[in-house]
C-alpha positions as CSV (number, residue, x, y, z in Angstrom):
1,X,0.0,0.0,0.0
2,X,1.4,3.6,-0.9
3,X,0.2,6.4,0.6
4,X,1.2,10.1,-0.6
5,X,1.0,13.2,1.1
6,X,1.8,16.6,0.1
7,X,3.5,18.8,3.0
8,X,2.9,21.8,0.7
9,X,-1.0,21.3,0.2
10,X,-3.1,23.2,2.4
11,X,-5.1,19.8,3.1
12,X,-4.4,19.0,6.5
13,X,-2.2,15.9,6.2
14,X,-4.5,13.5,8.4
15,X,-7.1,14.5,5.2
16,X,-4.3,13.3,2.6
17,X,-3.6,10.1,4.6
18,X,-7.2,9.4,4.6
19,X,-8.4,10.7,1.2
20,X,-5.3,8.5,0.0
21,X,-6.7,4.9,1.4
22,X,-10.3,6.3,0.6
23,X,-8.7,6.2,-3.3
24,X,-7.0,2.7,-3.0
25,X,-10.4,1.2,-1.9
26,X,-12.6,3.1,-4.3
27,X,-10.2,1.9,-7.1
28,X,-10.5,-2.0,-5.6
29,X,-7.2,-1.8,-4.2
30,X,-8.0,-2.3,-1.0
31,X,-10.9,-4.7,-0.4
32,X,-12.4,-5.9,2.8
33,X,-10.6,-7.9,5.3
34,X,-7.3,-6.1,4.2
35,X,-5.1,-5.1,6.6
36,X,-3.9,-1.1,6.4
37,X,-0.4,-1.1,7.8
38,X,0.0,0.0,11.2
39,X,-0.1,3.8,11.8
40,X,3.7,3.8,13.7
41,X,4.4,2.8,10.5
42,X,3.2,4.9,8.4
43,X,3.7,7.9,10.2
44,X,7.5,6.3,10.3
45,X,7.1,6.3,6.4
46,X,5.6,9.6,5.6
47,X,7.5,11.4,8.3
48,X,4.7,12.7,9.9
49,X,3.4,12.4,13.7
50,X,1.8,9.3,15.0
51,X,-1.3,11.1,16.0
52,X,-1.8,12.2,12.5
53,X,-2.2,8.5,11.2
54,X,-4.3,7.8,14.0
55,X,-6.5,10.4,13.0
56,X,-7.3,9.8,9.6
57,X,-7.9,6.1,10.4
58,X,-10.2,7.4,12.9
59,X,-11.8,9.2,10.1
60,X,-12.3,6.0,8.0
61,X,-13.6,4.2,10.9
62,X,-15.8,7.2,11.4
63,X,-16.8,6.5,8.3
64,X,-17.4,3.2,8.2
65,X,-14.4,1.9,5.8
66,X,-12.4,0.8,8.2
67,X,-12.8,-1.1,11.7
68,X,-10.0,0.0,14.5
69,X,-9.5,-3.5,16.4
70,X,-7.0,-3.5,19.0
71,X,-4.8,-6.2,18.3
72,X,-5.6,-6.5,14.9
73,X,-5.1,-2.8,13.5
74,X,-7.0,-1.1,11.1
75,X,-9.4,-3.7,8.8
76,X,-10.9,-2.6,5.3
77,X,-14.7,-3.4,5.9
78,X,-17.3,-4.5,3.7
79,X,-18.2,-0.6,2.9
80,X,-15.0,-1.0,0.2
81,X,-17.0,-3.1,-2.0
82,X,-19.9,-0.5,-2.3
83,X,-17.5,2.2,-2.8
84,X,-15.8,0.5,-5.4
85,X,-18.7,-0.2,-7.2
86,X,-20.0,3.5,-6.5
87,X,-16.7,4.6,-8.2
88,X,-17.4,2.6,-11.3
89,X,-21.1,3.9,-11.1
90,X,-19.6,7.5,-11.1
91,X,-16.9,6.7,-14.0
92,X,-19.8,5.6,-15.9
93,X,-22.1,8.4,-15.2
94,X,-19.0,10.7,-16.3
95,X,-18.8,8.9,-20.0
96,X,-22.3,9.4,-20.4
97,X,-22.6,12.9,-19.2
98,X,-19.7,13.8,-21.9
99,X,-20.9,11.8,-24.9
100,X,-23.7,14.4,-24.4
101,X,-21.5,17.1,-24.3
102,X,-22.6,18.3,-20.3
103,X,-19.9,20.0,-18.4
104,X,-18.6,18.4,-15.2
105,X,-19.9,21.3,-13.1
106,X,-23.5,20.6,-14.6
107,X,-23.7,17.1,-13.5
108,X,-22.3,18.1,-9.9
109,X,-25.2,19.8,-9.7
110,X,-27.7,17.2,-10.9
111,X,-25.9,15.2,-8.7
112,X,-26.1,17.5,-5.4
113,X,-29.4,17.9,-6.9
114,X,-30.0,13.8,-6.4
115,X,-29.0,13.5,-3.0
């Protein structure tokens, strides 16, 4: 699993932690049951505090993608196959929203719109 962060963004970096394992599972590269490694790890890897790790995983718990066990770690959960699925819906929905020539910020709306 690679995670990237950007020191210069002005996304707080737990955000880019989390937004980064949110994109591995919405592209199936996580599934559920996988393992995220542990956050001394990461935060070993990236450079960054152990408290930041530990609070994007929070936020994916928060969120439901991820189940905080201790002993275990940090789980992918059985959300990751809907999101992946949501991602492909959205791909789609993209193809056919430019075949008929609608911008991007058009079928935000529809989509804010929707929900």
């Amino acid at each position: 699993m690679l995670l990237r962060i950007d020191a210069a963004s002005g996304e707080p970096l737990f955000a880019q932690v989390a937004a980064s394992v949110r994109a591995q599972i919405a592209k199936g590269e996580l599934r559920e049951g996988d393992r995220l490694p542990p956050a001394r790890d990461v935060a070993s890897g990236l450079g960054v505090n152990l408290h930041t790790v530990l609070h994007a995983y929070q936020v994916l718990r928060e969120e439901g993608l991820v189940d905080l066990r201790r002993g275990r770690g940090a789980v992918v959960t059985g959300a990751a196959t809907a999101v992946s699925q949501l991602q492909r819906d959205i791909a789609e929905l993209g193809k056919r929203a430019a075949a008929l020539g609608m911008a991007p910020s058009t079928v935000v709306e529809l989509l804010r719109a929707s929900m």
